[in-house]
C-alpha positions as CSV (number, residue, x, y, z in Angstrom):
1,X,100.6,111.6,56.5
2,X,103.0,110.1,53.7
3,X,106.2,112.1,53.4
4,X,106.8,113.7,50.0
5,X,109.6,113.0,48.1
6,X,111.8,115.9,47.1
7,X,112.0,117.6,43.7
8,X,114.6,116.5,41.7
9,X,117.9,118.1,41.2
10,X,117.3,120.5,37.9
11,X,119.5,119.5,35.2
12,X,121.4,123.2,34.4
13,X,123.0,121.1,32.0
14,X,120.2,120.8,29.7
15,X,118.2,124.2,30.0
16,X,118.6,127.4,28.1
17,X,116.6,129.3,31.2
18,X,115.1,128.6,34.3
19,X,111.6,130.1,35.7
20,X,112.1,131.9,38.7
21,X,110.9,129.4,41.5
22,X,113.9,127.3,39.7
23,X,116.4,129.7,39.5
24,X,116.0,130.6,43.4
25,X,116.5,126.6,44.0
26,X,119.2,126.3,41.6
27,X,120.9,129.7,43.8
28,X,119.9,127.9,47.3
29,X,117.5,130.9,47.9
30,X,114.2,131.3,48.7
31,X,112.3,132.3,45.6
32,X,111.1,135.5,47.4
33,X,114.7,136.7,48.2
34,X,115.4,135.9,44.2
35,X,112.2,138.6,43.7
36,X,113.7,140.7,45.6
37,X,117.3,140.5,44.0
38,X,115.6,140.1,40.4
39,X,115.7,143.6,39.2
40,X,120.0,143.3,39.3
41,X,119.8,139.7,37.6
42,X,119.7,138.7,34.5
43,X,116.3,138.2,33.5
44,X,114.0,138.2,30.0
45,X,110.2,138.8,30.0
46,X,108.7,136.3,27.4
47,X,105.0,137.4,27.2
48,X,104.5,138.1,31.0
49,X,106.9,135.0,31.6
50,X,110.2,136.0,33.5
51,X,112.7,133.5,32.8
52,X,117.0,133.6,33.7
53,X,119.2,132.9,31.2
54,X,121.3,130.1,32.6
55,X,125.0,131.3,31.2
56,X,124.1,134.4,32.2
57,X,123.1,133.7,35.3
58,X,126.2,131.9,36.1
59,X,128.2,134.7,34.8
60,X,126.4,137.3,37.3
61,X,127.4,135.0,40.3
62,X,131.1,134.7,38.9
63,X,131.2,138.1,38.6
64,X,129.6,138.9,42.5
65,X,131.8,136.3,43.6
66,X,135.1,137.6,42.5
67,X,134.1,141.2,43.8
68,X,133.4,139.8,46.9
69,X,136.6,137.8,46.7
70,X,138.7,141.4,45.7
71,X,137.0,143.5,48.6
72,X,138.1,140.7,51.2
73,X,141.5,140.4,49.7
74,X,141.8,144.4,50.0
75,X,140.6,144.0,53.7
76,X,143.1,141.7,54.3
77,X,146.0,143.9,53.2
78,X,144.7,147.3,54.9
79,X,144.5,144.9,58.1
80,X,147.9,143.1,57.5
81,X,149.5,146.6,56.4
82,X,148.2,148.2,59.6
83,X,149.3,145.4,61.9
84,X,153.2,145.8,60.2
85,X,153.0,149.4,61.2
């Protein structure tokens, strides 16, 4: 049996919104975990088509990163603070 190639990168570049099989790619996720998160994401119905604005998208994993970024900051201080004591 002939290996397939893989899909090609998607060009984020270029696209004002990606399907959701894309966008789970695009996040390195499985497009079942993306279903699951979808609710919380951005996300427009066009006619029964659900489709993730790109900049928006990117904005709603800026902003997750940076909270995660500020809780593990604040965990750092408690621990250093603690350890000073």
């Amino acid at each position: 049996m002939p290996a397939t190639k893989p899909a090609p990168p998607i060009d984020l570049a270029g696209r004002l919104a990606l399907r959701p099989i894309e966008a789970a790619e695009a996040l390195g996720i499985s497009e079942r975990k993306l279903r699951q998160l979808l609710p919380g994401l951005p996300h427009v119905r066009l006619d029964g088509v659900v489709v993730l604005p790109v900049d928006q998208l990117r904005k709603w994993l800026a902003e997750r990163a940076e909270t995660q970024r500020s809780r593990v900051d604040s965990a750092v201080e408690e621990i250093l603070a603690d350890l000073s004591k």
